[in-house]
C-alpha positions in Angstrom: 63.8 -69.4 53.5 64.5 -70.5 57.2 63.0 -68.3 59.9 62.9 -68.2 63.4 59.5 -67.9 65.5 59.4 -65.9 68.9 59.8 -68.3 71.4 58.9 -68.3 75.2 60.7 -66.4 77.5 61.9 -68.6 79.7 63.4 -71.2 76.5 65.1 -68.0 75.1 66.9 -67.7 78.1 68.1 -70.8 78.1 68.6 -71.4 74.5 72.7 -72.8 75.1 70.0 -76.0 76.5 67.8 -76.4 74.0 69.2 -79.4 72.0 68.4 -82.6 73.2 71.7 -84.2 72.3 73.9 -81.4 74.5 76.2 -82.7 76.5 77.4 -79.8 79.0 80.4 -79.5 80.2 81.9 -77.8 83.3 85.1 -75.9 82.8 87.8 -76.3 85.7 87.7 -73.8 88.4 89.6 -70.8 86.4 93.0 -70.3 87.1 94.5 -66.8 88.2 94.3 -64.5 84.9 97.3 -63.5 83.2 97.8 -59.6 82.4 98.4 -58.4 79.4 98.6 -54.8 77.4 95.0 -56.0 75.9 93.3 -57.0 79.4 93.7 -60.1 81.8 93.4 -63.0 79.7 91.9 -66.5 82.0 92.1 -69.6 80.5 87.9 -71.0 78.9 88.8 -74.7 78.8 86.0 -76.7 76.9 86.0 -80.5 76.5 87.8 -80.3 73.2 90.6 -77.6 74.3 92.3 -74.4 75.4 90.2 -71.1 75.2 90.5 -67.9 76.7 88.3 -65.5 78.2 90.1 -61.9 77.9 88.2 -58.6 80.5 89.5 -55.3 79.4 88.0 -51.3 79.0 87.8 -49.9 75.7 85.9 -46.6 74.6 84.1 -45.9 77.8 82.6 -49.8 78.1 83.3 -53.0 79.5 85.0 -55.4 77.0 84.9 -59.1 77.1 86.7 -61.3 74.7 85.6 -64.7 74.2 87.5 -68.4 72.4 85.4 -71.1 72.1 87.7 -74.2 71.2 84.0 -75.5 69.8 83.1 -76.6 66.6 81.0 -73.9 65.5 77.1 -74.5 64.4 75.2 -72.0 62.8 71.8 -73.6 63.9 68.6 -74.0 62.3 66.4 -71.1 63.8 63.7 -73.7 64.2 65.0 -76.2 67.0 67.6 -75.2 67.6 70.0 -72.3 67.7 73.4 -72.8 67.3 76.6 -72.2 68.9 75.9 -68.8 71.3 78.0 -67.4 73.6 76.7 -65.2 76.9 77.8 -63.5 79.6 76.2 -62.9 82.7 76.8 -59.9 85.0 75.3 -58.7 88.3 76.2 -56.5 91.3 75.1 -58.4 94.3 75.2 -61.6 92.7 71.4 -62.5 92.2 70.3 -60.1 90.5 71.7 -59.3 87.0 71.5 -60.1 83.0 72.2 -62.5 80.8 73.5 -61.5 77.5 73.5 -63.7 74.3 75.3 -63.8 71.4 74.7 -65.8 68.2 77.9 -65.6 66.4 77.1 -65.2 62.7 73.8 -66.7 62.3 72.6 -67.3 58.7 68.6 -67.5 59.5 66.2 -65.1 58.1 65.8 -62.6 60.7 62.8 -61.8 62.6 61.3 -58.5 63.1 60.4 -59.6 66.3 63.8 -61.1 67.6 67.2 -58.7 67.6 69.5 -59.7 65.3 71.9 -61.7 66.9 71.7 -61.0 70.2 69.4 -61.1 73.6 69.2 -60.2 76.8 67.3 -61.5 79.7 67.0 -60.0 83.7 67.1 -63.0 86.1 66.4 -62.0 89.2 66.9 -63.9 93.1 64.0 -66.2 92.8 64.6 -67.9 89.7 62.6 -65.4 87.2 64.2 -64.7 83.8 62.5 -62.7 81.2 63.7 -60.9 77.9 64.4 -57.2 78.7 62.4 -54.7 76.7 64.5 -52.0 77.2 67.5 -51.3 74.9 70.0 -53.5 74.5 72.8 -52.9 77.2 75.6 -54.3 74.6 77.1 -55.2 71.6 78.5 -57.9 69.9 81.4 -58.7 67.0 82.3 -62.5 66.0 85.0 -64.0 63.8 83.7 -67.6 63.0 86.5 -68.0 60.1 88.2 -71.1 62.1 88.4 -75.0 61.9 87.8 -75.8 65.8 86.5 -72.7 67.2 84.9 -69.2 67.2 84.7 -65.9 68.6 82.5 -63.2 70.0 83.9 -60.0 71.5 81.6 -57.9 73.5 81.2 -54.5 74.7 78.8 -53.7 77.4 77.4 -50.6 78.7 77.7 -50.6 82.3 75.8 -47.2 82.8 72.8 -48.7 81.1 72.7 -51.9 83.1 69.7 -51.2 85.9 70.5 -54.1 88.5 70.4 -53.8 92.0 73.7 -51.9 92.9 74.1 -49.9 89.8 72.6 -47.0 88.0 73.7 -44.5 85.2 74.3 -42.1 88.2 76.1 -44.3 89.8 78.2 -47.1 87.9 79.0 -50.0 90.2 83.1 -50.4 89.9 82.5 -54.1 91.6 80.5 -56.7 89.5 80.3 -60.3 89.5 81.3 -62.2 86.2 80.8 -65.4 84.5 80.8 -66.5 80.8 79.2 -69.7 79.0 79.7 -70.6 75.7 79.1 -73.9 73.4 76.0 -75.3 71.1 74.5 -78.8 70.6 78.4 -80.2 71.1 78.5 -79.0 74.5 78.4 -75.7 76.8 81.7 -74.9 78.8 81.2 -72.6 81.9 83.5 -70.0 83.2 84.4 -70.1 86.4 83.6 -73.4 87.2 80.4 -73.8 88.5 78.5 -71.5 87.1 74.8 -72.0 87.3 73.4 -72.4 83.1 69.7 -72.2 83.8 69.7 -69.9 87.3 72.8 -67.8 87.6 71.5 -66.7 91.1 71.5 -70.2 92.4 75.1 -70.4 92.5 76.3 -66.8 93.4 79.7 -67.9 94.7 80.8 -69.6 91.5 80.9 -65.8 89.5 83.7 -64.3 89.5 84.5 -61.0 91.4 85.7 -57.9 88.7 87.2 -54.3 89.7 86.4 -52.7 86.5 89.0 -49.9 87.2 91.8 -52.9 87.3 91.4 -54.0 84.0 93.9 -52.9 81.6 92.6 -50.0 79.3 92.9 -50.3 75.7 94.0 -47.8 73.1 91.4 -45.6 72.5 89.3 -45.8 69.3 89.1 -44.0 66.7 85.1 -44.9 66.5 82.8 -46.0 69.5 83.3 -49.6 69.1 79.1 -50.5 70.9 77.9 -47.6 68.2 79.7 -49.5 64.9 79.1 -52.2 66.1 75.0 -52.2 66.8 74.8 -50.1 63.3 76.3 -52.9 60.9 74.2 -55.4 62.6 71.3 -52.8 61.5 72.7 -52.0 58.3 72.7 -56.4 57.8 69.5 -56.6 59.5 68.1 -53.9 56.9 70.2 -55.4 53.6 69.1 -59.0 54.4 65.5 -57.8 54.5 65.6 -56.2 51.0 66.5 -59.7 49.6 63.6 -61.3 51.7 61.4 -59.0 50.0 62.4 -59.7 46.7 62.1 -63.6 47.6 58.8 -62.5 48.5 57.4 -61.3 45.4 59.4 -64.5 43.9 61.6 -62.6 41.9 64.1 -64.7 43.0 67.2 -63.4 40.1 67.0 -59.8 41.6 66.7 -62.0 45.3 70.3 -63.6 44.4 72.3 -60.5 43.6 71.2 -58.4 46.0 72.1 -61.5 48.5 75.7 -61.8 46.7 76.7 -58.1 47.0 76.6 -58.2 50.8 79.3 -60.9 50.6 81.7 -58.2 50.1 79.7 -55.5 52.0 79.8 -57.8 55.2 82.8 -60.6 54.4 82.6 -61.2 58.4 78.9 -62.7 57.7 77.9 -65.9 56.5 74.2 -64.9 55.8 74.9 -63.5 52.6 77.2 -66.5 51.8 74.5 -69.2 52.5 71.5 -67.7 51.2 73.7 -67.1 47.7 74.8 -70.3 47.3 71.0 -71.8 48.6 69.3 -70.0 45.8 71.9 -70.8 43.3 71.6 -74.4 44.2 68.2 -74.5 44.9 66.6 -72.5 41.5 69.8 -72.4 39.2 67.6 -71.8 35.8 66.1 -68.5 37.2 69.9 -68.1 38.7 72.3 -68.8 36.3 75.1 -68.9 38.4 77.1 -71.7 39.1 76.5 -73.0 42.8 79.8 -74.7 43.5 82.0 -71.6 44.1 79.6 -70.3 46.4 79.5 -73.4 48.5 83.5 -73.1 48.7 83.6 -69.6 49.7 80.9 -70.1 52.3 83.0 -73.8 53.4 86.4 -71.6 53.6 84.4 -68.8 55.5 83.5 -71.1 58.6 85.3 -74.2 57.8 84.5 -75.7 61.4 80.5 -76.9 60.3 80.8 -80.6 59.2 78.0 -81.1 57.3 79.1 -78.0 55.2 82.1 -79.7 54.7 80.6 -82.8 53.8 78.3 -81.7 51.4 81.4 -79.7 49.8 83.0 -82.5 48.9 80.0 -84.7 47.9 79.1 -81.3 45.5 82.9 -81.4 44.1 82.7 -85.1 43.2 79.2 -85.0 41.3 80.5 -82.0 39.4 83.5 -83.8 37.9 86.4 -82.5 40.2 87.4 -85.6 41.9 91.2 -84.3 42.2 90.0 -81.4 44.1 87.6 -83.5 46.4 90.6 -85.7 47.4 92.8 -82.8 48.3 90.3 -81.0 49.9 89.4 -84.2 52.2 93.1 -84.4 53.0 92.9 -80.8 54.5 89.9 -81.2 56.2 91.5 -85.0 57.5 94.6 -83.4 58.6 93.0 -79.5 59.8 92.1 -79.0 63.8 88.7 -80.2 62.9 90.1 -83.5 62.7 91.5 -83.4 66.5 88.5 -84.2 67.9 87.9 -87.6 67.4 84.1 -87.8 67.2 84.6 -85.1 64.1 87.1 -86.9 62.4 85.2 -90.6 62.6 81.9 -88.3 60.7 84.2 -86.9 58.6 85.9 -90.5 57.3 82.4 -91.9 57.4 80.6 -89.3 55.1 83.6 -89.8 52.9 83.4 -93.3 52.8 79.6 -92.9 51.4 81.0 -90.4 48.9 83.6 -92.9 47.6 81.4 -95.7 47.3 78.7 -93.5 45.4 81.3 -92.1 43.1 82.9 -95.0 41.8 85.6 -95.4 44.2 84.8 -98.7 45.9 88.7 -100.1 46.3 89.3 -96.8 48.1 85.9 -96.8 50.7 86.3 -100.4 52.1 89.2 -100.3 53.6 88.2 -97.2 55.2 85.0 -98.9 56.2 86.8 -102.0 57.7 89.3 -99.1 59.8 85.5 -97.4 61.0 84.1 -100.6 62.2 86.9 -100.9 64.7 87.1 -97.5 65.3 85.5 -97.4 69.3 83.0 -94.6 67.6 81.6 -96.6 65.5 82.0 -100.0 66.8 80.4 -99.1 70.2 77.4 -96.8 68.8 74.8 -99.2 66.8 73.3 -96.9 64.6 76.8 -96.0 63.1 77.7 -99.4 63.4 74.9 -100.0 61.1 75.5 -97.5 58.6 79.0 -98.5 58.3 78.0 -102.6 57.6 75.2 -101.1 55.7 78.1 -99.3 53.1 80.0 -102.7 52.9 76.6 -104.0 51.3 76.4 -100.8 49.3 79.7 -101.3 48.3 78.7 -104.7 46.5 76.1 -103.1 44.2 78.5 -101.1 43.2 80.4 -103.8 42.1 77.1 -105.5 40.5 77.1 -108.2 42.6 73.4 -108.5 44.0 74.1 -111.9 45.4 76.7 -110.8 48.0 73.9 -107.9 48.1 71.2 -109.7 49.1 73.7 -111.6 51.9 74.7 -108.7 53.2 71.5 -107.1 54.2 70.5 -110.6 55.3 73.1 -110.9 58.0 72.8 -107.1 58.7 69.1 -108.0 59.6 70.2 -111.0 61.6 73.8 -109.5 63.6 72.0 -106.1 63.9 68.5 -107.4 64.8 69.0 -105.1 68.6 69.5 -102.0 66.9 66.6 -102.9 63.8 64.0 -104.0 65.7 63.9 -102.0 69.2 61.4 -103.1 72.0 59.3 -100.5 73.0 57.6 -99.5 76.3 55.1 -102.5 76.1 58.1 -104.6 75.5 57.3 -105.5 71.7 59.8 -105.2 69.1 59.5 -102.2 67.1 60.4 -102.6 63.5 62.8 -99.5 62.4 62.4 -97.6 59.3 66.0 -99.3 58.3 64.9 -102.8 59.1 62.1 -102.3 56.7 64.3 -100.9 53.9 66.9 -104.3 54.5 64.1 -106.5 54.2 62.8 -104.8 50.7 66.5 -105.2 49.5 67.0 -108.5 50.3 63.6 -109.2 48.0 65.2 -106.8 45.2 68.4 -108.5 44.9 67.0 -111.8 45.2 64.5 -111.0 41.7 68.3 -109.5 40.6 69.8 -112.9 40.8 67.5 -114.9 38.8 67.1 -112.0 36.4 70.8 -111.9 36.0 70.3 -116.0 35.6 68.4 -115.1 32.6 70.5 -112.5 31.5 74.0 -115.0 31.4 72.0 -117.1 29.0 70.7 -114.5 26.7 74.3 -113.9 26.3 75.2 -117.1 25.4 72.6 -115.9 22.5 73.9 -112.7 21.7 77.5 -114.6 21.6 76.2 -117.0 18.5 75.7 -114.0 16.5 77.2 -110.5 15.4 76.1 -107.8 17.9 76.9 -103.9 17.0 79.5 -102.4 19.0 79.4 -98.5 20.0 82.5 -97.4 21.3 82.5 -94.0 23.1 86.2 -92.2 23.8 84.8 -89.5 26.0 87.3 -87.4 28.4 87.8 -90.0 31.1 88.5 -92.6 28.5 87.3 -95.5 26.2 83.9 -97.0 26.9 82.7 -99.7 24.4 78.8 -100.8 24.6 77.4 -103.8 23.1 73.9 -103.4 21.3 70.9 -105.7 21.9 69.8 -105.7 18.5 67.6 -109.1 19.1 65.7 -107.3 22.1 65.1 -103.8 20.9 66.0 -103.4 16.8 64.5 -100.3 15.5 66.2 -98.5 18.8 69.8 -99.7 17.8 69.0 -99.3 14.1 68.9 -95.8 15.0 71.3 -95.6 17.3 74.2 -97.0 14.1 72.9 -94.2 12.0 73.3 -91.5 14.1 76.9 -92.7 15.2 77.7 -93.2 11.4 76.3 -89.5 10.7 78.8 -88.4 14.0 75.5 -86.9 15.8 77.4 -87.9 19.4 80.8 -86.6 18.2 81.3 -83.3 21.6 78.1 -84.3 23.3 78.2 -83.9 27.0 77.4 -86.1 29.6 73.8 -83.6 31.1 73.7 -85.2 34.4 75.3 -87.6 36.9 73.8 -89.2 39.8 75.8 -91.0 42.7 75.1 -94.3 42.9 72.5 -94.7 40.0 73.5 -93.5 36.6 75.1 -90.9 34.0 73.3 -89.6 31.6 74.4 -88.3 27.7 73.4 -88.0 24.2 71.3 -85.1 24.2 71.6 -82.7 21.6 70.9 -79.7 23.7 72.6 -80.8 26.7 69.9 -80.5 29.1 67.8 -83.7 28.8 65.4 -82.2 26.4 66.8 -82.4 23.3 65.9 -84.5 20.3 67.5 -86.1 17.2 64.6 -85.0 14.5 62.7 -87.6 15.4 61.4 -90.2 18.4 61.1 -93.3 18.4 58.3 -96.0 19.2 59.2 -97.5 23.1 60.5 -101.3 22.9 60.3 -102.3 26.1 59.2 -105.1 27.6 55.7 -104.9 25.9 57.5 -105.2 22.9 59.2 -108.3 23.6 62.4 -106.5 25.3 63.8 -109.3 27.6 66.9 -107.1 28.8 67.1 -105.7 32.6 69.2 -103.8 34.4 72.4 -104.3 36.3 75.7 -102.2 36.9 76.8 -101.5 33.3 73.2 -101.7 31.5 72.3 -98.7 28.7 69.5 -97.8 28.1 67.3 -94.9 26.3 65.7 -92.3 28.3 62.3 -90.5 27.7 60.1 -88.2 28.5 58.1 -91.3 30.6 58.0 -95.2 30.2 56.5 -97.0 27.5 55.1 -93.5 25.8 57.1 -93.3 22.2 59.7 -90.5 23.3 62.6 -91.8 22.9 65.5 -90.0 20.7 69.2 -90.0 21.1 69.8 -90.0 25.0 70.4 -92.9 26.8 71.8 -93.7 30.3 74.4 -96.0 32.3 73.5 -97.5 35.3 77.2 -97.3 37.4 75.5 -99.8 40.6 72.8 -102.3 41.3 71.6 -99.7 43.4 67.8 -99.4 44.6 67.4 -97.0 41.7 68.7 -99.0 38.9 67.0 -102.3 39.7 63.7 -100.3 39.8 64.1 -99.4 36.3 63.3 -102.4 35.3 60.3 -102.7 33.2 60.4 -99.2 32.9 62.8 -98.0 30.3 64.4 -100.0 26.9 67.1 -101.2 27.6 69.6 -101.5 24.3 72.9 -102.9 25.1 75.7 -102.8 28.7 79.0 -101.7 28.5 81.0 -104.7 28.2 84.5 -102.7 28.4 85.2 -99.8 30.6 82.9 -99.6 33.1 85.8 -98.5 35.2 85.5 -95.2 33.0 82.2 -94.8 33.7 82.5 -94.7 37.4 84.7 -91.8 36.5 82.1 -90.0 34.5 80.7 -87.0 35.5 78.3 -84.0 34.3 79.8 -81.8 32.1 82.5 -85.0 30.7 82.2 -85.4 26.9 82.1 -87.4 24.2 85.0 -86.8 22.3 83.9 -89.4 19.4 81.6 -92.2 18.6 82.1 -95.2 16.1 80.6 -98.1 15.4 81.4 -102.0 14.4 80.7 -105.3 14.3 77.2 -104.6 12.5 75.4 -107.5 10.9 75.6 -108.2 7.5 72.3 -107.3 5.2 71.3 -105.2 8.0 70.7 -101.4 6.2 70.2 -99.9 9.9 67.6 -97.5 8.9 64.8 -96.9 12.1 61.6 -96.5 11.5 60.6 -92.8 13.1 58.3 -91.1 14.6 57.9 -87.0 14.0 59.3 -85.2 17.0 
């Protein structure tokens, strides 16, 4: 469970900096604001659009409306916090608060830090510290948006001790400005207004007659009060579930997490802590994690990486149609407007498509990325992009273009691979490292697939048993090494003849390495009866593995536990050309490996037959007792 620590003063206060990779940015000077029934509404431009910053009374207390046109970023509570909105306020301009709002966070709260919101006295010389009296306002946030969020905030003036105003006497004249933004960038309203020292830029707030701004309907409920006790109530509910985490009883952890969904829809904590533990421990769960991760996407939309993973979760769990029309809403949605978005959106769906079998569909997006002035001028993208053509070729099985590819890449790319560091000497990069080992892999992969083009000259001379598979995405027919591991396809026959694989599912699916099937129980742990004694390469096995290879699975190499499930590597990947050695391998798919690209977990086995068996050849496997 995330948490956040207590952090220094003077870094809470400026917590809109903390990021590294923030890029401010200053907002024009604010034009005159426009009055409305609801307030006067000034325009909060940001450096990817429009906002508005709306002032208005309501119930007694100062109300300020914020619209971030911003991306919004739930932060980590670790390094970082996330997109936060503030306003600053003061009487004579040097003297005042700042007050923070973290719009929907999803960290585990701290007792130590107020949920969701802080407030820190800066004061003419520069001094900022976190107030220890009670909170002077409140906060509501709708984050439910593709390219934005935002916070509303009531303030109780009375409360505010500053110079120039006291609860016997409320100042009617205040000075005003508003920053917003998160590791994206910060926008500042009015222009000029100084982030880290309000009070060394007085001029730059604006000036506000409180008893000029327009007054609101009144409510029927104090809109501070409602709002500080949900954020209580949360703070408590969330707490419960902590403690059940606590004592690890993680099943009573989930539902009490999931019920708060619809106790506090306008949250996302509940959402993302539901779907974490569902994803995270689904045996003790039992729930399946994919319709939480939607509910939590379509509640704040706006957080890339959500997004991304939402699709990657949709393709490995066999809804490819859904991935592809959910990528052309996200391609298509205000998310998409902002250019340095939309390139990290095409990109992560690029690596999807390539991991997923869809490698006619990725590289022409890749080639359109490379001369895309996001990726093109920015090396480390530039990289990953020329890095997926290469990955692209394993998918294909072709570990000769493979082991050119990361060649050149270490040759073109050799700036960006190997950096110089402050002594001047080159500095080799974790990715450099990782091209150089594949080169060495795909180079063993071409002379084993040397050897492998003549043992099928061999296999050709004689009979070799045919499995074929129509499963849900189609016909898959697999050829059987009967020469390289006998007793292993001697049972495999006899348990297609007795129909043993007739419904079985497909148990698991990994992108870019394999899918998995045959089990009896459908998890990976069940059994025929029987096992089997390993043939692998101790046993004179001479087979390895490429794009299209089968082999059994086990409960570990070489150990005499094999049964009925077995494995199809989809890519030359990394993974699959470890394997060698490691598993016995019993036959490749020799037609339809374009439907097993498509395969997924939970895809089935309609039926299983076999032909083409040898003559005099009774097919009856020695076994082992389970």
């Amino acid at each position: 469970m995330k948490t956040l620590k207590l952090v220094p003063l003077f870094v809470v206060a400026a917590l809109l900096l903390l990021t590294p990779q923030a890029q401010p940015v200053v907002a024009q000077a604010a034009p005159k604001g426009e009055k409305t029934a609801d307030g006067i509404r000034y325009v909060f431009p940001s450096m990817y659009g429009k906002g508005s910053v709306m002032l208005s009374r309501e119930g007694g207390y100062l109300r300020v409306d914020v619209d971030t046109v911003l991306p919004y970023d739930n932060g980590d509570g670790k390094k970082y916090a996330g997109s936060a909105t503030e306003i600053l306020l003061s009487v004579d301009g040097a003297n005042g608060r700042r007050m923070l709002v973290f719009p929907s966070r999803v960290w585990q709260p701290d007792p130590l830090l107020p949920e969701f919101r802080v407030e820190v006295v800066f004061d003419k010389d520069g001094k900022q510290a976190r107030t220890a009296e009670t909170l002077t306002f409140a906060a509501t946030s709708n984050v439910k948006f593709w390219d934005r969020f935002q916070v509303t905030i009531w303030v109780n003036l009375a409360k505010v001790t500053v110079p120039g105003n006291s609860a016997d006497k409320v100042s009617n004249d205040w000075k005003l400005g508003v920053i917003s933004g998160n590791y994206l960038g910060t926008a500042a309203f009015p222009e000029g207004v100084n982030v880290e020292n309000p009070a060394a830029n007085v001029a730059a707030l604006m000036n506000v007659k409180v008893s000029e701004l327009p007054e609101r309907a009144k409510p029927r409920t104090d809109p501070f009060l409602a709002a500080v006790q949900r954020e209580k109530n949360l703070q408590m509910d969330l707490q419960t579930g902590a403690q059940f985490m606590q004592q690890k009883q993680y099943k009573q952890a989930f539902d009490a997490f999931k019920a708060l969904i619809k106790t506090y829809p306008e949250h996302l904590a509940p959402r993302y802590i539901s779907w974490l533990l569902a994803d995270r421990i689904p045996a003790t769960v039992k729930e399946d994690a994919l319709p939480l991760l939607k509910d939590y996407v379509e509640a704040c939309p706006s957080q890339l990486f959500n997004v991304n993973m939402y699709l990657t979760q949709l393709m490995v769990n066999g809804k490819d149609t859904d991935a592809f029309a959910f990528y052309d809403k996200a391609a298509t949605s205000p998310l998409a407007s902002i250019p340095a978005r939309k390139t990290e959106l095409e990109m992560n769906w690029a690596k999807a498509l390539v991991d997923n079998g869809y490698v006619a569909k990725a590289e022409p997006l890749v080639q359109t990325l490379l001369a895309n002035p996001h990726v093109k001028d920015n090396g480390v993208r530039r990289v990953e992009m020329k890095e997926l053509l290469v990955r692209a070729l394993e998918a294909k099985g072709d570990s000769k273009g493979a082991q050119a590819g990361y060649a050149a890449l270490l040759s073109e790319e050799h700036k960006v691979l190997f950096p110089v560091g402050q002594d001047g000497a080159e500095i080799k990069s974790d990715k450099a490292l990782y091209f150089e080992q594949m080169v060495g892999q795909h180079e063993l992969a071409v002379a084993h697939w040397n050897e492998e083009l003549k043992l099928r000259e061999e296999d050709a001379k004689q009979k070799q048993p045919r499995i074929t598979l129509e499963t849900t995405k189609g016909k898959v027919v697999i050829e059987l090494f009967q020469d390289d591991a006998p007793n292993t396809v001697a049972s495999l026959v006899s348990l297609v003849k007795k129909r043993f694989y007739d419904g079985l599912t497909f148990h698991n699916f990994v992108p870019g390495f394999m899918v998995q099937g045959g089990d009896s129980k459908g998890d990976g742990s069940g059994f025929p009866g029987y096992r089997l004694e390993s043939e692998g390469t101790a046993k004179g096995n001479r087979r390895n593995f490429f794009r299209g290879t089968v082999a059994m699975t086990c409960l570990a190499p070489n150990t005499d536990t094999e049964g009925s499930g077995f494995m199809i590597a989809t890519q030359n990947s990394r993974n699959t050309l470890s394997l060698n050695g490691k598993l016995v391998v019993v036959g490749r798919v020799i037609e339809g490996i374009e439907v097993v690209d498509l395969l997924r977990k939970g895809d089935k086995i309609k039926t299983a037959t076999v032909t083409n068996l040898r003559d005099g050849t009774k097919y009856e496997p020695k076994t082992l007792p389970q």
